[in-house]
C-alpha positions as CSV (number, residue, x, y, z in Angstrom):
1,X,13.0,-3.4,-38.6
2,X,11.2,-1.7,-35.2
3,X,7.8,-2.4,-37.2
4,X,8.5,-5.9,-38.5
5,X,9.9,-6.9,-34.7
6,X,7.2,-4.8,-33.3
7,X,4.2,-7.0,-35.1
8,X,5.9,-10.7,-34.5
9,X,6.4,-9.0,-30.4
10,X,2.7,-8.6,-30.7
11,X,1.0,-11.6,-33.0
12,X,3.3,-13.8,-30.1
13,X,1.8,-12.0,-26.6
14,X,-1.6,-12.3,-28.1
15,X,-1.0,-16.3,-28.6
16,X,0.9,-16.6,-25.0
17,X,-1.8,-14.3,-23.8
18,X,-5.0,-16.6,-25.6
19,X,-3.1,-19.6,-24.1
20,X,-2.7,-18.4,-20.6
21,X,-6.5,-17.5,-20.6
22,X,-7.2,-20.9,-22.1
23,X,-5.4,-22.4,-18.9
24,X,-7.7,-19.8,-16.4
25,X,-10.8,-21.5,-18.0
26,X,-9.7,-25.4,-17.4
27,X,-7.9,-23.9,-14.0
28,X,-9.8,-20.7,-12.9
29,X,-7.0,-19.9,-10.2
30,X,-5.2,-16.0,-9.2
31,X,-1.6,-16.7,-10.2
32,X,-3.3,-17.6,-13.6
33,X,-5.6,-15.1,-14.1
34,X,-2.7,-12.3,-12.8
35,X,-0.2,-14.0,-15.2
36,X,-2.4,-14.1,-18.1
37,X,-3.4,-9.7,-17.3
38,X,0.1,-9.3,-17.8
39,X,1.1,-11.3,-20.6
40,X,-2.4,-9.3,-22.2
41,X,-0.9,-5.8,-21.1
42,X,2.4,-7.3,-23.2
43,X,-0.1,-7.6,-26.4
44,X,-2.1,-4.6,-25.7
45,X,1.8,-2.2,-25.2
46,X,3.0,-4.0,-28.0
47,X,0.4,-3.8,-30.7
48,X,0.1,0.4,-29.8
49,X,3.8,0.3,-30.3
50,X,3.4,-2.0,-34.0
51,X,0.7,1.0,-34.6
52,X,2.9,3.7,-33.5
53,X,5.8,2.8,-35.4
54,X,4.2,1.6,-38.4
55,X,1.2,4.2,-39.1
56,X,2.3,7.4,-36.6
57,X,2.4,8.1,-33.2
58,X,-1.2,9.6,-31.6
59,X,-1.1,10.8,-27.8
60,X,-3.8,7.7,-26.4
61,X,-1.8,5.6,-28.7
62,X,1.4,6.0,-27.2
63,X,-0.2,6.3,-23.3
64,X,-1.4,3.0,-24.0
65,X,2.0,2.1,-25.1
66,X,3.1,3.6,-21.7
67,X,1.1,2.3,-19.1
68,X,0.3,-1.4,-20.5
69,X,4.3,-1.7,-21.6
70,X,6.1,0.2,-19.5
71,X,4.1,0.6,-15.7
72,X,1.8,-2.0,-15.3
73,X,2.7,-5.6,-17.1
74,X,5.3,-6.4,-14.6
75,X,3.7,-5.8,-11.8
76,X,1.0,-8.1,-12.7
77,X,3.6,-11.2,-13.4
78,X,4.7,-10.7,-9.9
79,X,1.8,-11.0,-8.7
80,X,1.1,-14.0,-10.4
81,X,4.5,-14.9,-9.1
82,X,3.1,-14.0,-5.5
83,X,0.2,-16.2,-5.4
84,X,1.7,-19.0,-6.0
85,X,5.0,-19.4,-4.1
86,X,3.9,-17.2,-1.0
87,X,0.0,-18.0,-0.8
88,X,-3.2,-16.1,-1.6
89,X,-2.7,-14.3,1.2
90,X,-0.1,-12.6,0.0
91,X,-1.1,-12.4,-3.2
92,X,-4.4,-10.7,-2.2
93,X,-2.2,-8.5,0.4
94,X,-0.4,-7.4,-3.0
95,X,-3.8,-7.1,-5.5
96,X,-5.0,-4.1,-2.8
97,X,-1.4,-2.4,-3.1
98,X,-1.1,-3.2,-7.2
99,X,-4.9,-1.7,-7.2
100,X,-3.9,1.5,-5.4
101,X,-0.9,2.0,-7.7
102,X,-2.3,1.3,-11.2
103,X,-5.3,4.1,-10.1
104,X,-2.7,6.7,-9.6
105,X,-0.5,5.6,-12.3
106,X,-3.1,5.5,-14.9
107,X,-4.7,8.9,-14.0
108,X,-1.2,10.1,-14.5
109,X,-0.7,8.3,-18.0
110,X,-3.8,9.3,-18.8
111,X,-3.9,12.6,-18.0
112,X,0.4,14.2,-17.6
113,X,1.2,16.5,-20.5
114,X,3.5,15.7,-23.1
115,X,7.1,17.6,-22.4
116,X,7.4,17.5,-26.4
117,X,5.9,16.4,-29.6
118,X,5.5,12.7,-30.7
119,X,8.4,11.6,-33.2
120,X,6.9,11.4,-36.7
121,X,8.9,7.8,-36.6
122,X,10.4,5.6,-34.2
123,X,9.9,5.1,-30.8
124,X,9.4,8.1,-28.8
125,X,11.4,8.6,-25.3
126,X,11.3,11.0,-22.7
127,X,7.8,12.5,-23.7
128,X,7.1,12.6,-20.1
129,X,8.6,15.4,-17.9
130,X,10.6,13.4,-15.0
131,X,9.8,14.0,-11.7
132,X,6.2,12.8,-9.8
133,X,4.4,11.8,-12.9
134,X,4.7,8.7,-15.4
135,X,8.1,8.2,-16.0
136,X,8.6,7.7,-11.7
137,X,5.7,5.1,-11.5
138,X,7.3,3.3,-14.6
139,X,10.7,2.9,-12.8
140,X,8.4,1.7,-9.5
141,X,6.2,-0.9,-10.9
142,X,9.3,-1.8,-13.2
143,X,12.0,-2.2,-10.8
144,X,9.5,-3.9,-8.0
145,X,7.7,-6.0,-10.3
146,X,11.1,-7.4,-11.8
147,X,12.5,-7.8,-8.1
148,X,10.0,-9.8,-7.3
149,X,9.7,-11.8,-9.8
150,X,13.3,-12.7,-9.6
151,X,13.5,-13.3,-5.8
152,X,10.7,-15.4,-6.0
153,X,12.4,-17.0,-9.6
154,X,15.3,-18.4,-7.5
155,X,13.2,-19.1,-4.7
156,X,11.6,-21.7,-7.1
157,X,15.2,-22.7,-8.6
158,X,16.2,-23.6,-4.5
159,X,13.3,-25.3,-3.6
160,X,13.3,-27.5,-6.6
161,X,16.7,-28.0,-7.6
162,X,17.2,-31.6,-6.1
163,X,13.5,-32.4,-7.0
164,X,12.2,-31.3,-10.3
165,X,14.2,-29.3,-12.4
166,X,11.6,-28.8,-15.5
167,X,10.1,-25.9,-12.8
168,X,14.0,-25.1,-12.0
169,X,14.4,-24.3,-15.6
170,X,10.8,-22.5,-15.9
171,X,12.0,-20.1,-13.4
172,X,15.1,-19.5,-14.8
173,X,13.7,-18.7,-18.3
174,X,11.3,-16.2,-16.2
175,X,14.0,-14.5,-14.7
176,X,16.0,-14.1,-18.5
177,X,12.7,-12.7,-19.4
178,X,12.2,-10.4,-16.7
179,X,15.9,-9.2,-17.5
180,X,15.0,-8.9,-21.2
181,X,12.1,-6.5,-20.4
182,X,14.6,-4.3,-18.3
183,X,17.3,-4.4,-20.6
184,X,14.8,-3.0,-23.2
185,X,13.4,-0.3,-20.9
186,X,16.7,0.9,-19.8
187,X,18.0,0.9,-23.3
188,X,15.0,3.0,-24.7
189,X,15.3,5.5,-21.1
190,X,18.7,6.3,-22.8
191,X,17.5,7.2,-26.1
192,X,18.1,4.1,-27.8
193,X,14.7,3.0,-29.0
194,X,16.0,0.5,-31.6
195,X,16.2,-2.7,-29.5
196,X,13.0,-1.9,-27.3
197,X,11.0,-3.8,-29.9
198,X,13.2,-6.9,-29.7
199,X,13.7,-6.7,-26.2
200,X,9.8,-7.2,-25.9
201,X,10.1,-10.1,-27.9
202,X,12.7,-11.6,-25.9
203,X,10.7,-10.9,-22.8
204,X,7.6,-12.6,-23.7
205,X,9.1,-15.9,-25.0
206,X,11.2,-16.0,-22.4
207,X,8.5,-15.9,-19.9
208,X,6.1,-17.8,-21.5
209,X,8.4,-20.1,-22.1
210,X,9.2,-20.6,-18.6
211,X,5.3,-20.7,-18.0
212,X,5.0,-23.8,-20.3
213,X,8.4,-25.6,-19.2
214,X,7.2,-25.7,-15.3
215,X,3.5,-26.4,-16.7
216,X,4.9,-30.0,-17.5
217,X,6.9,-29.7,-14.4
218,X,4.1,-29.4,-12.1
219,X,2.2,-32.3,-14.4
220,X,-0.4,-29.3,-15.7
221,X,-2.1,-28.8,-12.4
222,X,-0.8,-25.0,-11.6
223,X,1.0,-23.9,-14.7
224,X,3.7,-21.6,-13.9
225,X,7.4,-20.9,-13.7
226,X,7.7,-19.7,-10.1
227,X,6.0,-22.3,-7.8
């Protein structure tokens, strides 16, 4: 079941991914071209974990896992998020943080110790010792990223609520997918893998969803949930 939710989670970030991309090219704008990294770090996290839980677990397979699914991808949406309803200054104010975190993050990904063996099967938890290393940077760029993108969610809902409410209800699905990626991430912190896969599933329909809702919202001039 992991496996077969696993490869639909992937096959579907790699089409929201292509079609977010395709928007960049007709629209070559920042909250695009953040939105569309993250929704790629979403493909890239969950083809490693189809791999990983179809063929075997390898160490770069599941750090790629790691870092594109469970410390960076967020943080990337909210800055997509960030451009848009604040302003590129912002935005640009949050690239140079986002910049300085993912360089320290990924040397740790890349380079931490495993605490204990890959699983033969399933998904692995816990491979990374807590303290300063992986596993703290995951919960930052998870619990920031998703904060923002909320806040700024139902900033969108506010200001457009009388309005428009095709972005209202972009946002909202945003926020259900943000909530759907934490769910997972919780769920697997506590040793219960099995759901991770469909969580990530959830999360990127959701948000993509809410992407192409507030799209026709907006009348396809800045495609995105949060404006």
């Amino acid at each position: 079941m992991d496996s077969a939710l696993a490869l639909i989670a992937a096959m579907a970030a790699t089409l929201f991914a292509a079609d977010l991309w395709r928007d960049y090219g007709r629209h070559p704008r920042p909250h695009i071209a953040a939105y569309a990294t993250g929704m790629t770090m979403f493909a890239l996290a969950t083809w490693a974990l189809f791999i990983g839980v179809t063929f075997g677990w390898t160490g770069p397979l599941y750090r790629t896992f790691f870092l594109f699914g469970a410390v960076l991808n967020i943080l990337f949406l909210a800055l997509g998020s960030m451009f848009l309803v604040v302003g590129r200054r912002a935005g640009h104010v949050m690239m140079i943080a986002i910049g300085a975190f993912a360089a320290i993050s990924t040397t740790l990904v890349l380079t931490v110790s495993f605490q204990e063996e890959l699983p033969e099967s399933g998904i692995p938890h816990e491979v990374f010792a807590a303290g300063f290393g992986p596993r703290l940077f995951a919960a930052i760029g998870g619990g920031i990223g998703a904060t923002i993108l909320i806040v700024l969610a139902l900033v969108s809902v506010f200001r457009f609520w009388k309005t428009n409410r095709r972005i209202v209800w972009g946002s909202l699905l945003i926020v259900a997918g943000t909530f759907a990626a934490a769910w997972g991430g919780t769920r697997l912190a506590l040793g219960e893998a099995g759901v991770f896969a469909f969580s990530l599933l959830l999360a990127v329909t959701f948000i993509w969803a809410g992407y192409r809702v507030a799209a026709g919202g907006r009348g396809g001039d800045s495609p995105d949930a949060s404006s």
